[in-house]
C-alpha positions as CSV (number, residue, x, y, z in Angstrom):
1,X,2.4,-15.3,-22.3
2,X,3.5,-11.6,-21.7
3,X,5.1,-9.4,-24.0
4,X,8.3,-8.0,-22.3
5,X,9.1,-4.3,-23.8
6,X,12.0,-1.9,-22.9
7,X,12.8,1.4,-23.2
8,X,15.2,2.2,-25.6
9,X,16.9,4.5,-22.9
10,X,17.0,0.4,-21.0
11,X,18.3,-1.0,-23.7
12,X,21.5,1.5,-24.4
13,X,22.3,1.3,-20.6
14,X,22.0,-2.8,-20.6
15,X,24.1,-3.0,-23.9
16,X,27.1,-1.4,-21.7
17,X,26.8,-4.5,-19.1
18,X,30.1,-6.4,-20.0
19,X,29.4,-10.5,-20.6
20,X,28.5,-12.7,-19.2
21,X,26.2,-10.2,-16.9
22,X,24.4,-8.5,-19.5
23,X,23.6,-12.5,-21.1
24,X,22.2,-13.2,-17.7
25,X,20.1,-10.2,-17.0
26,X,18.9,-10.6,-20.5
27,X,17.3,-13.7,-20.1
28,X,16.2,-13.3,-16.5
29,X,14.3,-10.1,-19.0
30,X,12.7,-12.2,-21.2
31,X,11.9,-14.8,-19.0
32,X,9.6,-12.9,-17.2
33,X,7.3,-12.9,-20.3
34,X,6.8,-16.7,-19.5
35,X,6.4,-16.0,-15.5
36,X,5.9,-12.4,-14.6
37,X,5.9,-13.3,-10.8
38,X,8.8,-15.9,-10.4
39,X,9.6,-18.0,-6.7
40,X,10.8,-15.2,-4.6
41,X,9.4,-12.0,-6.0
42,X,8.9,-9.3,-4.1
43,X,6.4,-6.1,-4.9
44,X,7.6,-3.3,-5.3
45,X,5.8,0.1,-3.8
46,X,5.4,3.3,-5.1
């Protein structure tokens, strides 16, 4: 298991999601402490 951390800047700008949205995005969050690369991920490059 992961630990999942945000910025605090992150959390402001997710706490002005309106609902249900910002319940969704919050638990697709945390989820990815369980499985950090879920069906379908893609990488990102830098």
């Amino acid at each position: 298991m992961y630990k999942v951390r945000l910025e605090r800047k992150a959390q402001k700008k997710l706490s002005k999601i309106p609902e249900p949205y910002y319940s969704n995005i919050k638990t697709t969050i945390l989820d990815l402490g369980n499985n950090p690369r879920p069906k379908g991920y893609k990488k990102i490059k830098r």
